[in-house]
C-alpha positions in Angstrom: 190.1 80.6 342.5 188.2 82.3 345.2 187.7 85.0 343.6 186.3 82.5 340.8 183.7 80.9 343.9 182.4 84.7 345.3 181.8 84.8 341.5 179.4 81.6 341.4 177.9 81.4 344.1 174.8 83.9 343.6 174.6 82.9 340.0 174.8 79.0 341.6 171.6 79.8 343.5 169.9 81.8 341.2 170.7 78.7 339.0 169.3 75.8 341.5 166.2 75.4 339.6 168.4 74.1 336.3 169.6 70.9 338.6 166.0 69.4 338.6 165.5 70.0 334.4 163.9 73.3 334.4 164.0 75.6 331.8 165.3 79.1 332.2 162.6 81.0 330.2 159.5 82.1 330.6 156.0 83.0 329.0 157.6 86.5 327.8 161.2 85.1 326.6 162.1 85.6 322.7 163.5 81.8 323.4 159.9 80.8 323.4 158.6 82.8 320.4 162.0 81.9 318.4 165.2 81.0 320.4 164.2 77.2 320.8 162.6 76.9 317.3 166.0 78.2 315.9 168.0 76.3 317.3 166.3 73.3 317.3 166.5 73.8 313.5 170.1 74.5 312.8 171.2 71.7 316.0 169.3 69.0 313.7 170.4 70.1 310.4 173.9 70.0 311.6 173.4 66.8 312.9 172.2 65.2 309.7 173.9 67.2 307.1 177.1 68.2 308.6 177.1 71.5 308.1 175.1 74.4 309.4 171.9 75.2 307.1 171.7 78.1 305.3 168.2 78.4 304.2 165.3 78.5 306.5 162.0 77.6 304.6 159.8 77.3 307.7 158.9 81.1 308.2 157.7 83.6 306.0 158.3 82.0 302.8 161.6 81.0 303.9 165.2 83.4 304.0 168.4 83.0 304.8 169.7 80.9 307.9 173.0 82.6 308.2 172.5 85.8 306.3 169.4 86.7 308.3 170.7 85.8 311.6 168.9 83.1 313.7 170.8 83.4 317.0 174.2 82.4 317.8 174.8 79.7 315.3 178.5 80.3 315.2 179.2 81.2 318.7 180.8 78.6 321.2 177.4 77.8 322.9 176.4 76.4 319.7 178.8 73.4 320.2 176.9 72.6 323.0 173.4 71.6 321.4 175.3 69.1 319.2 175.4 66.9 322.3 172.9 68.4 324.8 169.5 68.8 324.6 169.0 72.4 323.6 167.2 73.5 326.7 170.1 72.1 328.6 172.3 74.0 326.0 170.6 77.3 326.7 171.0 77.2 330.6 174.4 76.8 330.6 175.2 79.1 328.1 173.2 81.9 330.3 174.5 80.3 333.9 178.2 80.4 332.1 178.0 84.0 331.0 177.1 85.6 334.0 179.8 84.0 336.0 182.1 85.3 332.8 181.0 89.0 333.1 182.0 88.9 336.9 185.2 86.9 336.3 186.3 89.8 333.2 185.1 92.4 335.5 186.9 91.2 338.2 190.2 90.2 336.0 189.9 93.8 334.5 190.3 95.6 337.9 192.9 93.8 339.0 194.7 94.8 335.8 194.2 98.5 337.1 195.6 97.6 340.3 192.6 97.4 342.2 192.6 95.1 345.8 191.5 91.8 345.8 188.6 93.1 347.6 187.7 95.7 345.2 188.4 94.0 342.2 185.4 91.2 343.4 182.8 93.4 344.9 183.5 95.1 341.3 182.7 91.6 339.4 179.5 90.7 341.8 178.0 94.7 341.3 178.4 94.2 337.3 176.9 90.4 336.8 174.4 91.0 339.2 173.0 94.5 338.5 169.8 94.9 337.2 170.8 95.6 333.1 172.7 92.3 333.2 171.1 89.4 335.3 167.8 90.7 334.5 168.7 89.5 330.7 167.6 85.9 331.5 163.8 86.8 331.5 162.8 87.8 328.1 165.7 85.7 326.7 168.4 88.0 325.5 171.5 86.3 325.2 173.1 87.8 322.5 173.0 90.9 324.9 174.3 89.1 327.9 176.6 87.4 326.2 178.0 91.0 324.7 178.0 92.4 328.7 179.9 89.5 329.5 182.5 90.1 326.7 183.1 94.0 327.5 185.0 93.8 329.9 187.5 91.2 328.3 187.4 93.8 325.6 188.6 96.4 327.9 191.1 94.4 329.4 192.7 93.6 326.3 192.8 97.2 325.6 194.8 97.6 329.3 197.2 94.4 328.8 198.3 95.8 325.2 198.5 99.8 325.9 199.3 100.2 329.3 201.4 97.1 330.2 202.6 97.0 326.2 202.0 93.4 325.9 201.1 92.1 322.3 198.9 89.3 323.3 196.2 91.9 324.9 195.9 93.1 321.3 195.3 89.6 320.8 192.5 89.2 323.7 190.9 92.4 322.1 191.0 90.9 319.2 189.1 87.5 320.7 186.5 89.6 322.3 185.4 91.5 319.6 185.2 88.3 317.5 183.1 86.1 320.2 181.0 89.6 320.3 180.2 89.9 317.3 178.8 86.3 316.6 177.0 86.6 319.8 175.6 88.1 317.8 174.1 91.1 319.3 175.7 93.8 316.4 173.9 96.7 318.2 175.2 95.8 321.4 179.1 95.4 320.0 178.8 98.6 318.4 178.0 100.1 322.0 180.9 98.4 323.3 183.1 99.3 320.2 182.4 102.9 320.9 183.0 103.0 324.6 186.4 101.0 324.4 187.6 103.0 321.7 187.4 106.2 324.2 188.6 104.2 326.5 191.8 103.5 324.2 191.8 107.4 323.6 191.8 107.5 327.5 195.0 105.0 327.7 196.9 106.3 325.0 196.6 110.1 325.5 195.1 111.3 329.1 195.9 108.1 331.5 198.6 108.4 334.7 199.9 105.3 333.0 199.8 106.1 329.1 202.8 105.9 327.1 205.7 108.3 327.3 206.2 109.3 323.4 204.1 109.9 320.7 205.6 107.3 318.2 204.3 104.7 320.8 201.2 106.6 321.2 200.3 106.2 318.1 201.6 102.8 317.8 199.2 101.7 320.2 196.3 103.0 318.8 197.2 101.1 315.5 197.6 98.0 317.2 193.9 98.3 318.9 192.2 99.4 315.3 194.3 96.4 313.8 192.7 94.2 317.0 188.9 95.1 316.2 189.3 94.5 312.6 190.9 91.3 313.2 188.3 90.3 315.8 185.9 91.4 312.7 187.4 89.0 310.3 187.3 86.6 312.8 183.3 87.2 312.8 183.2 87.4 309.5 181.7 83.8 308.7 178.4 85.1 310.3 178.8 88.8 309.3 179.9 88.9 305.7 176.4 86.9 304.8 174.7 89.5 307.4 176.0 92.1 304.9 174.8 90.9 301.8 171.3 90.0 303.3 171.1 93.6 304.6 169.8 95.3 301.4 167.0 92.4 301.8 165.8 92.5 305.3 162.8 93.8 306.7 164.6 95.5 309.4 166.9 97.5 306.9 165.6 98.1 303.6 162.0 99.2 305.1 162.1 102.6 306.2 162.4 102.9 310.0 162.7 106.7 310.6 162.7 108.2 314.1 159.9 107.1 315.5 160.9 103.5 315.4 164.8 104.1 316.2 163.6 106.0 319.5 161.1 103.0 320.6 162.1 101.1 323.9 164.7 104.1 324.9 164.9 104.5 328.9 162.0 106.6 330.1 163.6 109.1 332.7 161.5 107.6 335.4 163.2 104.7 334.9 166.4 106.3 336.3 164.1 105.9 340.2 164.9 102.6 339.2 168.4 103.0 339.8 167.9 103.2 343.2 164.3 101.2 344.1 163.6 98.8 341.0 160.0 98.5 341.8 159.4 102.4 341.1 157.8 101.7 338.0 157.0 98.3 338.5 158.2 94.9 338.2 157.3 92.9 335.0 153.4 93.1 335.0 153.4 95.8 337.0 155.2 98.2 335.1 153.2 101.3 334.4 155.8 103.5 332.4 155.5 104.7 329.3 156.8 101.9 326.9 154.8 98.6 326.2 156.4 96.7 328.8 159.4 96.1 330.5 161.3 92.8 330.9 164.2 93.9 332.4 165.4 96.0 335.7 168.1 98.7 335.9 168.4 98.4 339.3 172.1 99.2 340.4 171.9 98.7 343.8 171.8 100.9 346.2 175.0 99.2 348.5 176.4 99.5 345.0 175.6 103.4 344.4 176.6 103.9 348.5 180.4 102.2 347.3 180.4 104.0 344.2 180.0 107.7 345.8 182.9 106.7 347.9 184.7 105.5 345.2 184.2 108.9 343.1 186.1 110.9 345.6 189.6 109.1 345.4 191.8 111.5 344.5 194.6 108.7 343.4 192.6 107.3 340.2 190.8 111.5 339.5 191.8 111.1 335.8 190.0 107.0 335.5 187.1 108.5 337.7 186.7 111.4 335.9 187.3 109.2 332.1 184.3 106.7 333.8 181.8 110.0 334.9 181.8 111.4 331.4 181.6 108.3 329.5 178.7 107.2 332.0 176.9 110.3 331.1 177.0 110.1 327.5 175.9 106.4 327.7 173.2 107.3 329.8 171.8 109.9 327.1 172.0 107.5 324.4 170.0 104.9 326.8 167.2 107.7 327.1 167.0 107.8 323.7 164.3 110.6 322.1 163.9 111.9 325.5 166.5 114.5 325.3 167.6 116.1 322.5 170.9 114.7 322.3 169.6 111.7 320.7 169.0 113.7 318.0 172.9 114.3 316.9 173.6 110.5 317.9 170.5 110.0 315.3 172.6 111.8 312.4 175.9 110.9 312.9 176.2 107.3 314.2 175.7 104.8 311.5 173.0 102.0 312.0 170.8 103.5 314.3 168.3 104.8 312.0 167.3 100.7 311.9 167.7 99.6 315.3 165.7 100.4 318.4 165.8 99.8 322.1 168.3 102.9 322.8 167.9 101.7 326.6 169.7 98.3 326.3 173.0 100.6 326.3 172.7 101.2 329.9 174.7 98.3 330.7 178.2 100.4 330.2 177.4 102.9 332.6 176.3 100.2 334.5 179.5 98.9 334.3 181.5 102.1 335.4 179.0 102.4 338.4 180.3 99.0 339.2 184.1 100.1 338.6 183.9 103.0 340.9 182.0 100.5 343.5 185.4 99.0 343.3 187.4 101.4 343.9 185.2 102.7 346.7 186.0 99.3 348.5 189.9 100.2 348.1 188.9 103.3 349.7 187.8 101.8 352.8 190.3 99.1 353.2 192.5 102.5 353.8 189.8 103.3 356.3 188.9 106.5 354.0 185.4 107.2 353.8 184.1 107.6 357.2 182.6 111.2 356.5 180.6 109.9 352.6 179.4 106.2 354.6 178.1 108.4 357.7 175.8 110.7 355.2 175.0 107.5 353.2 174.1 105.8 356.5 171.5 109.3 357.1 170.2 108.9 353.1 169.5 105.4 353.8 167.3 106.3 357.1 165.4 109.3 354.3 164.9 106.6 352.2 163.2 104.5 355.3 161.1 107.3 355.9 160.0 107.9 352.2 159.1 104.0 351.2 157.0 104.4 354.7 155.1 107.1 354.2 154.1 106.3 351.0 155.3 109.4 349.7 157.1 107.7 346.8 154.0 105.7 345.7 152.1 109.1 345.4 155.4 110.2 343.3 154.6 107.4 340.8 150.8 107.6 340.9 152.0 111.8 339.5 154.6 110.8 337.1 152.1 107.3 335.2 150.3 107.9 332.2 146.2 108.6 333.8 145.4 105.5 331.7 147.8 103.8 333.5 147.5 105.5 337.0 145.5 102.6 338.7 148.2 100.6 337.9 150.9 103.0 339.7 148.6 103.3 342.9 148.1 99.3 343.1 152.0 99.5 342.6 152.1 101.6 345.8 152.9 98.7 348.6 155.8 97.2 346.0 157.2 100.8 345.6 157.4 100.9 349.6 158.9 97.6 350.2 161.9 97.8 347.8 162.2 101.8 348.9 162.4 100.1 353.0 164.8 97.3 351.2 167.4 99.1 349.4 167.1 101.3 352.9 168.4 98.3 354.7 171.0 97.4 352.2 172.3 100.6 351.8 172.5 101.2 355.9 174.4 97.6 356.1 176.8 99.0 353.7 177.7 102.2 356.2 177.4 99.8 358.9 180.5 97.7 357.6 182.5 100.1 356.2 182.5 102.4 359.2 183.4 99.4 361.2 186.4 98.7 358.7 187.2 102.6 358.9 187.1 102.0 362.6 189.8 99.1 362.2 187.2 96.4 363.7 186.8 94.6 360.3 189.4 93.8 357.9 190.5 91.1 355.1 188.3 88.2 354.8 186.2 89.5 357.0 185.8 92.4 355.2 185.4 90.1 351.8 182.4 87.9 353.0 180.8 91.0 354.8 181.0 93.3 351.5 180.2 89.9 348.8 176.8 89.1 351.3 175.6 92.8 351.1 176.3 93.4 347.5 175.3 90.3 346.4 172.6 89.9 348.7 171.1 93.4 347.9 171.0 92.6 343.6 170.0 88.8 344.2 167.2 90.1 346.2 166.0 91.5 343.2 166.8 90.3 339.8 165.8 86.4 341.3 162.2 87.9 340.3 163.6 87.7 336.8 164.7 84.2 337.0 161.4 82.5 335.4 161.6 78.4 335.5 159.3 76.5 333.0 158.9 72.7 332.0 161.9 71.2 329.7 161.3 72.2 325.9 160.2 69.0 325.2 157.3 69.5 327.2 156.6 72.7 326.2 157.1 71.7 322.1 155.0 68.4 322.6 152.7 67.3 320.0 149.5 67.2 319.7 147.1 66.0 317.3 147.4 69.3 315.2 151.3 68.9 314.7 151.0 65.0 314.8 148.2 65.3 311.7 150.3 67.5 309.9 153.5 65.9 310.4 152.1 62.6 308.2 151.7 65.2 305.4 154.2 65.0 302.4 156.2 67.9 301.9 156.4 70.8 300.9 153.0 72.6 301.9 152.9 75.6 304.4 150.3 76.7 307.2 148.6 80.1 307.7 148.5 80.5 311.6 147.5 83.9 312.3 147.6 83.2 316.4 147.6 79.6 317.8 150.9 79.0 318.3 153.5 81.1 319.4 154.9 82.8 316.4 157.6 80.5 315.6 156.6 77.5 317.4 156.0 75.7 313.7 159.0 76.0 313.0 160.5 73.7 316.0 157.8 71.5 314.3 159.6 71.5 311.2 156.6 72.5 309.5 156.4 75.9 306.8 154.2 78.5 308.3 153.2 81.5 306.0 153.8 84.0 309.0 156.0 83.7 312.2 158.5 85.4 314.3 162.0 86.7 313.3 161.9 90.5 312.8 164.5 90.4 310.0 162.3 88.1 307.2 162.3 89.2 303.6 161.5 92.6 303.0 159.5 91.7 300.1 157.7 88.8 300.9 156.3 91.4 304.4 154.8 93.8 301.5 153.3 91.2 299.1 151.5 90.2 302.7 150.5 93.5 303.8 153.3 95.3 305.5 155.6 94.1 308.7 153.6 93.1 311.6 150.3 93.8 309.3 150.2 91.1 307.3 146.7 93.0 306.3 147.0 91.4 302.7 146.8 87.4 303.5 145.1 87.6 306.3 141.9 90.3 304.9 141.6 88.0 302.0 142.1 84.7 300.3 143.4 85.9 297.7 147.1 85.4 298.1 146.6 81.6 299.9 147.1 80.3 296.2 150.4 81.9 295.8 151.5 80.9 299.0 150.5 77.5 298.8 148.5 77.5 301.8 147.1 73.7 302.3 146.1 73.8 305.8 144.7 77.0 307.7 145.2 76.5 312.2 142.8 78.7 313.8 141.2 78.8 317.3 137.8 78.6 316.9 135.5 76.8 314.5 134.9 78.7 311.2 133.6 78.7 307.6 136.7 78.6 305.4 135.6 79.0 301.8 137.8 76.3 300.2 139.0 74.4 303.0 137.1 72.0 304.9 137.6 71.0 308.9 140.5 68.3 309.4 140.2 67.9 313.1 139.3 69.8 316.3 139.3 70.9 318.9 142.9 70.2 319.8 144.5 71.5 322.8 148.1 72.9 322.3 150.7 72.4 324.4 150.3 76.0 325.7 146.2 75.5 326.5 145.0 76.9 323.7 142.0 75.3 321.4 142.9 75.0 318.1 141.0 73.7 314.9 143.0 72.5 311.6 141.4 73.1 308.2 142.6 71.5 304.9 142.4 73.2 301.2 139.8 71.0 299.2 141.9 71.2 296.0 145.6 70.5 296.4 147.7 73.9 296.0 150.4 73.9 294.0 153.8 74.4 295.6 155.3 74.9 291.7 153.3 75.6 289.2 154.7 76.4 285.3 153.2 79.6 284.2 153.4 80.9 280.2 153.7 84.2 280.6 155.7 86.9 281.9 155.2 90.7 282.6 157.6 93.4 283.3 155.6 95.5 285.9 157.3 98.3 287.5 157.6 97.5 291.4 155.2 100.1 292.9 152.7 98.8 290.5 153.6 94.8 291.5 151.9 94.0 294.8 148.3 96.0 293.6 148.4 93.8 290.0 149.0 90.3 291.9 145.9 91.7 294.7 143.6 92.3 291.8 141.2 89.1 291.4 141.3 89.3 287.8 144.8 88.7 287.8 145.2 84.5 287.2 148.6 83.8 288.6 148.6 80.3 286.4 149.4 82.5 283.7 151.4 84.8 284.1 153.8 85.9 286.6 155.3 89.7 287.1 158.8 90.5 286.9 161.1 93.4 288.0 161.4 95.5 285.1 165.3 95.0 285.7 165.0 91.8 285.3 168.2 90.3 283.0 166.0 88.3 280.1 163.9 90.0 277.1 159.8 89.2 277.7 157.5 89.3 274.6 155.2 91.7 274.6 151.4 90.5 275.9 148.0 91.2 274.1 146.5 88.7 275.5 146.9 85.9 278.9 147.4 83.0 277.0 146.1 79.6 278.3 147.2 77.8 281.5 150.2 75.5 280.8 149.2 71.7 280.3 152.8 71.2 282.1 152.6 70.3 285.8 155.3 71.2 288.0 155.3 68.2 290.8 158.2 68.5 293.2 160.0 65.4 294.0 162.4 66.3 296.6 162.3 69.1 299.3 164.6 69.7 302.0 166.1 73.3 303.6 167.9 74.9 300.7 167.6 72.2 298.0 164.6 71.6 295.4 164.1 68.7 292.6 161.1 69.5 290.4 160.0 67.3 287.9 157.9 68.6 284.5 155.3 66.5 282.7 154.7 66.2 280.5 157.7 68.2 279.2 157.3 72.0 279.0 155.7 72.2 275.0 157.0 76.0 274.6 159.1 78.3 276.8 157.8 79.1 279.7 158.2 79.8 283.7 158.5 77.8 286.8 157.1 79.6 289.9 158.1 78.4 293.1 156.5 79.2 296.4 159.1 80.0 298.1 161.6 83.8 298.3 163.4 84.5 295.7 167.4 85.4 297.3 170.6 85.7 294.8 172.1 82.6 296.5 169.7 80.7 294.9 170.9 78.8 292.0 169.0 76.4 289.4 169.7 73.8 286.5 167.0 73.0 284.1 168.2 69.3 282.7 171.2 69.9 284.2 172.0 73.1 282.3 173.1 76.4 284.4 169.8 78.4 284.4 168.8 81.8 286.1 166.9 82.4 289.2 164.3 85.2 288.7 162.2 87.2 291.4 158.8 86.8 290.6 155.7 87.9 291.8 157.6 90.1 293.9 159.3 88.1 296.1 159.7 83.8 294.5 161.9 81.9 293.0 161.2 81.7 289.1 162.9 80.0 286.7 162.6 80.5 282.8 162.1 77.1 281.2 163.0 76.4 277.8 160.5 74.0 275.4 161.4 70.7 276.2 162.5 70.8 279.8 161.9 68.3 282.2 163.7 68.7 285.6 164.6 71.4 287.2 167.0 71.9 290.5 167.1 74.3 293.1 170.2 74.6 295.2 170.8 77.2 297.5 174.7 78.2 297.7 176.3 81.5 299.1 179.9 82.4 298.2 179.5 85.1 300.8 179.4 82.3 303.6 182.3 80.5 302.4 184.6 83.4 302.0 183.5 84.6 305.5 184.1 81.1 306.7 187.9 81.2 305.5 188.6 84.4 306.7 187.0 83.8 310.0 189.8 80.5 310.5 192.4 82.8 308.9 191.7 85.3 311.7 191.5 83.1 314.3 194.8 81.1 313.8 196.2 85.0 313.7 194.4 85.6 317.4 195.8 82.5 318.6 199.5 83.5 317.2 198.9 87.2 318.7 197.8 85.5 322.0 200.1 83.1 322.4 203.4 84.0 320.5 204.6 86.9 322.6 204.0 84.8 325.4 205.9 81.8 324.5 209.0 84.5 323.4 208.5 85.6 327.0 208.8 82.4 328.6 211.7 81.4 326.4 213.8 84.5 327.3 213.1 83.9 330.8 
């Protein structure tokens, strides 16, 4: 438990703000551009429905809620928003975790035997470095909540090997689960990799491994059996994940190098290691990537315990396990800068479609933090006196260096010349944290040559150590701990959201900028754009391409299609077709904004005579081509599974009209009238996914893709009704086997235990 209160504390101040109703986030956080919005969404859904949605129909022509991944809908925090407000929700969930990743940390030394001491100086250096704490400010808690797991993951892996207790198989087990539908899957592939050498490292090269082979190997087996257990466990949020994949933009567009080496560590970062302002703090950051959210500072009383802790010959074999995976986790944070990335690039699956190489700088963070620990054990033997006298003479260097400036001129050298003003106004921040982490690390030799010297010991020893370390990282990543207004204040409405929100659905909005990216969303109202960065690949090149959008937003010609009714822009304009609703409005962020409504009512269904086989290069081109009329006739895959007539001619529009009755996320009720008076097709504005499922007068019907990326339905003469249900097999098998695995974890955990207790 005290250990547990050295733990809070600095997250408890960091955290004071939360007390008084602030929100953690700020301007730059993904939970403002999408974190709020999505949860928001699936807290209300649950609410009313009783189960989590699967469909999301309020961005980019709507995808999947589960399959496409909308934050951590299945992870424990999720609970929380079904009784909290989800601003309250959110800060707990990132207060909570940061106090876990010191607690694992601190639980995983003391499984190696480290002191008390050591064990929580350890914790502190890991939740409070730079690549951890620092997550808070653009919002990334799917990789916090993966750092805080990590070391759970490797303590499992010590409990189960070493000590040869089943029920660390079954923590491993847990830990890759809770990872996994964090669910940060890039992050939990880092981890993966780095605990299985660290199982390699038990097993086969530790002081402590086991004696024979046969248990060796035994080991091993029960670790692999652990992560694929802790994968079934996930698998209620990663078997729809799969099935999506072939479907996402992120995945089935072509990525290539260029985009998998984006956001790596530049190597000037690694000045940051050691003074975070080098390259700049937030808007000061003059490096080479677009900007930087995040610090990897490790401290520098940190580094000054860690080079102690390096050079105890006791733990060589852990120290020199920790150096090389440190190293090889450091190349893979630099990404494209070296050419090692090159061979991780071939031979590791997944990273051709992910980016941000740099975000795997929080293992050898980690390590950094181990050896820190074991540094302190190192001085509570009073060792060290000769590495804490030369740190105490590097820490005066750095004094001098931050002084004179000499460092600024380094960074000034090193920036981009478009950026160089940037570096030299950068200059006095570059001095102050060079003169700071100059003090911190000179407190450090102060106290540990005094516990050398015998004059400090114990508690003493604890509070002196826990105030420098935790002093020295506080001091900086509190500049990442941005405070803004409750959500509801910043999601307020105002007469732009309050006009639209006395509008029957279903219609959707073009907002090409007003509000941020998925702020509609919170709204509960369909915007033709958005923010999620893993929307339908198909409906991104019907629009124009990822991020481009060029096609809707260079011409009108696709508003039809995407039943555009009401056009948010912010300025006044001449909108060919629409006419001005109201404005100017002022959103809740400041901005002006003018809402424009469609003259003629756009059809959300339509029923269209006609279909095409078009092959799919050919598809997007057709439907730009003005003298195309989508009322009759709509494109198909050429795979498509039903026989089309061959067309001479577009016959005429269909007297049927399509009006839709009912609406909700993942459910449709179209009615027909009059009555379809030949075959034909319904076209729905919305994407097209195989989970989609239809009856047309209550008779099984198929879902088609049309028009490259809806939902169409072939109609026979006669019909009337048709509904839309959206059902995925994928999610319920991934649900069982997620509570099949978890009653197993639970057993594995708390079976051997019980036999234990029993016996003795």
């Amino acid at each position: 438990m005290v250990a547990l209160g050295f733990l809070t504390v600095w997250v408890a101040i960091l955290c004071l703000p939360m007390l008084s109703g602030r929100f953690l986030v700020g301007p730059e956080s993904d939970q403002i551009w999408t974190g709020v919005p999505f949860r928001w969404f699936g807290a209300d859904e649950w609410r009313r429905t009783g189960e989590i949605p699967l469909w999301n129909p309020y961005l980019f022509g709507g995808l999947p809620y589960v399959g496409a991944m909308h934050g951590d809908i299945f992870y424990p925090t999720a609970w929380l928003r079904l009784v909290l407000p989800v601003d309250v929700a959110m800060n707990l969930g990132f207060a909570a975790h940061l106090v876990l990743a010191g607690l694992f940390t601190y639980l995983f030394l003391r499984s190696l035997d480290v002191s008390w001491t050591g064990s929580m100086v350890g914790g502190l250096a890991y939740q409070l470095s730079g690549i951890v704490a620092s997550l808070v400010h653009p919002g990334h808690d799917g990789k916090l909540f993966v750092s805080a797991w990590m070391p759970l993951v490797l303590l499992g892996l010590v409990i189960g090997v070493r000590r040869q207790r089943l029920e660390g198989y079954g923590i491993l087990a847990l830990a890759v689960g809770m990872g996994i539908v964090s669910p940060h899957i890039q992050m939990m592939q880092y981890t993966l990799i780095f605990a299985g050498l660290f199982a390699v490292y038990l097993t086969f090269w530790s002081e402590d491994r086991p004696p024979e082979m046969p248990r060796r190997v035994l080991a091993l087996s029960l670790a692999l059996g652990a992560v694929i257990v802790g994968f079934g466990a996930a698998m209620i949020q990663l078997w729809p994940f799969i099935e999506y994949m072939p479907f996402a933009a992120r995945t089935a567009g072509a990525q290539g190098w260029e985009y998998a080496t984006s956001w790596a560590m530049p190597p000037a970062n690694m000045v940051d290691w050691l003074i975070p302002e080098f390259t700049g703090i937030l808007g000061n950051y003059w490096g080479e990537n677009a900007a930087k959210l995040h610090s990897e500072y490790l401290g520098a009383a940190v580094l000054g315990l860690a080079t102690l802790g390096f050079g105890q010959r006791a733990r060589r074999r852990l120290l020199w396990f920790a150096g090389g995976a440190a190293v090889l986790f450091v190349l893979v944070s630099l990404g494209g800068h070296t050419p090692f990335y090159r061979l991780w690039y071939a031979l590791v699956p997944g990273v051709k479609v992910t980016r941000a190489a740099g975000m795997a700088f929080f293992v050898p963070t980690f390590l950094v933090a181990m050896a820190a620990a074991l540094g302190v054990e190192r001085i509570e033997r009073g060792e060290g006196r000769r590495t804490l006298t030369i740190w105490l003479i590097g820490a005066g260097g750095l004094l001098l260096l931050g002084a004179s400036g000499a460092l600024g001129s380094a960074a000034e050298s090193l920036a981009d010349p478009s950026k160089a003003d940037l570096a030299r106004r950068n200059g006095g921040a570059i001095a102050f944290g060079a003169v700071r982490s100059a003090f911190f690390g000179a407190a450090l030799a102060g106290v540990g040559l005094a516990a050398v010297r015998g004059r400090l010991h114990g508690l003493g020893l604890a509070l002196g150590l826990g105030l420098i370390v935790g002093g020295d990282l506080v001091t900086n990543v509190r500049r990442f701990f941005t405070y803004s207004p409750p959500a509801a204040t910043l999601y307020a409405d105002d007469s732009v959201t309050r006009r639209l929100a006395t509008t029957p659905r279903p219609f959707r909005v073009l907002d090409p900028d007003v509000y941020p990216t998925a702020f509609l969303m919170a709204k509960q109202i369909a915007n033709a754009l958005g923010h999620h960065g893993n929307e339908m690949h198909s409906y991104d090149e019907l629009l124009g391409g990822k991020n481009v959008w060029r096609n809707v937003l260079g011409s009108q010609a696709l508003w039809d299609l995407l039943a555009i009714r009401f056009v948010i822009v912010n300025q006044r304009q001449n909108i060919p077709g629409y006419h001005e609703v109201l404005g100017p409005a002022t959103t809740p962020q400041g901005v002006s904004a003018w809402l424009y409504e469609r003259d003629t009512l756009p059809a959300y269904a339509r029923v269209v005579p006609a279909a095409a086989k078009v092959p799919a290069e050919q598809m997007v081109p057709t439907l730009m081509d003005p003298r195309l009329d989508v009322n009759r006739v709509v494109l198909l895959e050429q795979s498509a599974p039903i026989e089309v007539p061959r067309l001479d001619s577009l016959p005429a529009p269909s007297a049927t009209r399509a009006e839709v009755v009912l609406w909700e996320p993942g459910a449709m009720t179209i009615r027909l009238t009059p009555a379809a008076d030949a075959d034909a097709y319904l076209l729905v504005s919305e994407n097209w996914y195989p989970d989609w499922y239809a009856t047309v007068d209550a008779r099984p019907a198929p879902v088609l893709r049309g028009d490259y990326t809806f939902i169409t339905v072939p109609i026979p003469r006669g019909a009337r009704e048709v509904r839309l249900t959206f059902r995925s097999a994928r999610y319920r098998t991934g649900a069982m086997m997620s509570l099949a695995s978890l009653v197993g974890i639970l057993v594995w955990i708390g079976l051997p235990v019980l036999v234990r207790r029993r016996r003795g």
